[in-house]
N, C-alpha and C positions, 0 to 999 in steps of 0.2 A: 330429431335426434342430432341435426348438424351441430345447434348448441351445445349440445352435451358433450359431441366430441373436440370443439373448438375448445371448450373451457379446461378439458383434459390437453389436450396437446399446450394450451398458453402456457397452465401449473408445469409442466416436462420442462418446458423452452424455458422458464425463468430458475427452474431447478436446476437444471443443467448449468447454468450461468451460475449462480451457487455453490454447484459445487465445485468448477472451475475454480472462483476465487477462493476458496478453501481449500485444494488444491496447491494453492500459488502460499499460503498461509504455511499449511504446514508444510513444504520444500524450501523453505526461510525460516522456520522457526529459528533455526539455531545462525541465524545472519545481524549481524550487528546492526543496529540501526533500523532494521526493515519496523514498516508499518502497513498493520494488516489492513487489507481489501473487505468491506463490506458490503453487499449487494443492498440497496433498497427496491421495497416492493411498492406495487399500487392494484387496488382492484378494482374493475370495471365491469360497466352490463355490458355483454357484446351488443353492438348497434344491428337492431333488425325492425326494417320500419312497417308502423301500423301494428306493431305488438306488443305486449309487456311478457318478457322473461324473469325468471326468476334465479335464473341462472349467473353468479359470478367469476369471470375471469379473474385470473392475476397477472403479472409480467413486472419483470427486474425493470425498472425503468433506468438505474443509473447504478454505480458502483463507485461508492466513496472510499475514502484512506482514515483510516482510525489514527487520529494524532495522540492517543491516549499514550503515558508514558510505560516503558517497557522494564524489563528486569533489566537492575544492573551488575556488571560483574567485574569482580573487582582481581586486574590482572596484573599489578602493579609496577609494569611497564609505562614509563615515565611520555612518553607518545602517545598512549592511550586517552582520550577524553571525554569526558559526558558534557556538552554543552546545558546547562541551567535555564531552568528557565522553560522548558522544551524547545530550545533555538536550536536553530541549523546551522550546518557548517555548510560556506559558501566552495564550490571546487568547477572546474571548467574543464569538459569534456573538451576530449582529441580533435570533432569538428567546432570547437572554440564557445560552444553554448554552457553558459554559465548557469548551476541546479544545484540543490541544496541537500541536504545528507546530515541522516546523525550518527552515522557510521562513523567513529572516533581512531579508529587505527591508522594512525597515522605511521608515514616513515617517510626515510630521507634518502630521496635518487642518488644516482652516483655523479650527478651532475650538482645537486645541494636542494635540486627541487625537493620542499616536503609535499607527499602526496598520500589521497588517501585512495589503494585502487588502483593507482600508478595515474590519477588525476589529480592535477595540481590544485593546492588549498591557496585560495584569495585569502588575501592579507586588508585590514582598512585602508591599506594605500589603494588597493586595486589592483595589483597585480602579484603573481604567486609568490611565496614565500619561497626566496632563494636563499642557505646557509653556506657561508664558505666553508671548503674543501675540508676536508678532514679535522669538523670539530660538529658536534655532539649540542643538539637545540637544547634548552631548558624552555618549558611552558609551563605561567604562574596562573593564576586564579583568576587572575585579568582575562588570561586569554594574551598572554604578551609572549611574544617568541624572544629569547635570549640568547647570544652566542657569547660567553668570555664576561660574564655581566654585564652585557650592553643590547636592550632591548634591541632589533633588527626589523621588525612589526609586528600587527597582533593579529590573531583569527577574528577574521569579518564572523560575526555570527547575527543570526536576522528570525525576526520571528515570525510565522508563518498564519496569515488571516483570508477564515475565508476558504473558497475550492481549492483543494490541493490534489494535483496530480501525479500519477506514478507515474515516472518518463526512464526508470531503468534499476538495476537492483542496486537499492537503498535510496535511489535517487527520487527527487521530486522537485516542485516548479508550481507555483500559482496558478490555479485554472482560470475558467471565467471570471471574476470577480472576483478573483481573491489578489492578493498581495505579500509583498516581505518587507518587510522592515528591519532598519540595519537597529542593533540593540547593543546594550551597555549590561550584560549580565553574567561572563567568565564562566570558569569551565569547572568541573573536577579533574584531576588527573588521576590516573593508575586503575581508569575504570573503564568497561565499555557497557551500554545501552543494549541490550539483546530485543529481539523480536517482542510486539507487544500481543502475541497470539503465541502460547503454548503450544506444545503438540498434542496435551488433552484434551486442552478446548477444543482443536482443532479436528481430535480423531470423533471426540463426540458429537461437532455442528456436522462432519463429513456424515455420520450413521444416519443421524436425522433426515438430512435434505436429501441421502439417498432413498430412505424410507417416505417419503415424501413423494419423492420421483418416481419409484415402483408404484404411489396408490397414484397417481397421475397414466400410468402407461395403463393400469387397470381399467380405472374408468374409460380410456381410450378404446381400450377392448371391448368392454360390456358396451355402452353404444352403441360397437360397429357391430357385435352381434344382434341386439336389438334392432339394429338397421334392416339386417339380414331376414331376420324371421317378417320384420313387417314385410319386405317384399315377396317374401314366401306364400306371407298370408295374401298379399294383394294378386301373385300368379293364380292360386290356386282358387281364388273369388273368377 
């Protein structure tokens, strides 16, 4: 019966993780830029030697980022941008680590930094887009920041190949193997990119994998009572 209860408890333990990341899905739904978490599964025979089961395990081995493109909405706020293409906006966190974002909301510090988040947006110079004092960006199709008609720099935007990692809300960063590359593909303006996970989707995967997880904690049961009677029968022999 050990099988039987090992293969219920892996289904729990990967469910569980499921619905974590569904969880984190639908508490972003309504965040700009966010890109949902999907668990991937894998099934195994548990290893027990000199026997053949028939019994299969499963277990979350990893949990990717759906780069698939989200709703847009159009807020026609002139700072607002959807990066084309599905690229990223380049921006650099407070301990100086530079991650990518499609989170388009942009504004302008009281210092001229534009940021999105209160983190400053990389420019293709390589460093943040500073606008002088008390005048008002204009951003074209290019992706070109303007002050007074006189381009100032443009948003670095890069496109994302490969493992991508969540590293903070909206944020993300090349994992193992993947990469970014800087691109030439401009923005829309007056728009933002919402969450690519609904709250429907999200409340219906949530019912699922909970329902998933109760027939998981069952079989865990039945087993252990099964456990239980075999040693009853074995006391009373």
């Amino acid at each position: 019966m050990a099988d039987g209860m090992y293969v219920g408890m892996a289904g729990a333990a990967a469910r569980a993780e499921q619905l974590e990341s569904i969880a984190d899905n639908l508490a972003n739904a309504e965040t700009p830029g966010y890109k949902a978490s999907r668990p991937a599964f894998q099934s195994f025979l548990p290893a027990r030697s000199g026997a053949v089961t028939d019994k299969v395990a499963t277990a979350a081995v990893a949990t990717g980022t759906d780069l698939s493109a989200g709703a847009v909405m159009t807020t026609d706020n002139p700072l607002d941008v959807v990066p084309r293409d599905g690229a990223f906006l380049l921006v650099r966190t407070p301990t100086g680590q530079q991650v990518y974002t499609r989170n388009g909301r942009m504004a302008v510090a009281a210092d001229g930094t534009m940021n999105v988040d209160g983190r400053p947006i990389i420019g293709v110079s390589g460093n943040p887009i500073q606008v002088p004092p008390n005048t008002k960006p204009i951003i074209n199709e290019r992706g070109g920041v303007t002050v007074a008609g006189v381009e100032i720099d443009r948003l670095a935007l890069f496109q994302l190949q490969g493992n991508v990692t969540h590293v903070g809300n909206s944020l993300y960063t090349p994992g193992a193997g993947g990469s970014a590359t800087l691109a030439d593909v401009g923005v829309s303006t007056g728009q933002l990119e919402m969450c690519n996970s609904t709250p429907l989707e999200a409340t219906v995967q949530m019912i699922s994998a909970q329902r998933q997880f109760e027939l998981a904690t069952q079989a865990i049961q039945t087993y252990k009572r099964l456990d239980d009677r075999v040693s009853e029968v074995g006391r009373l022999r």
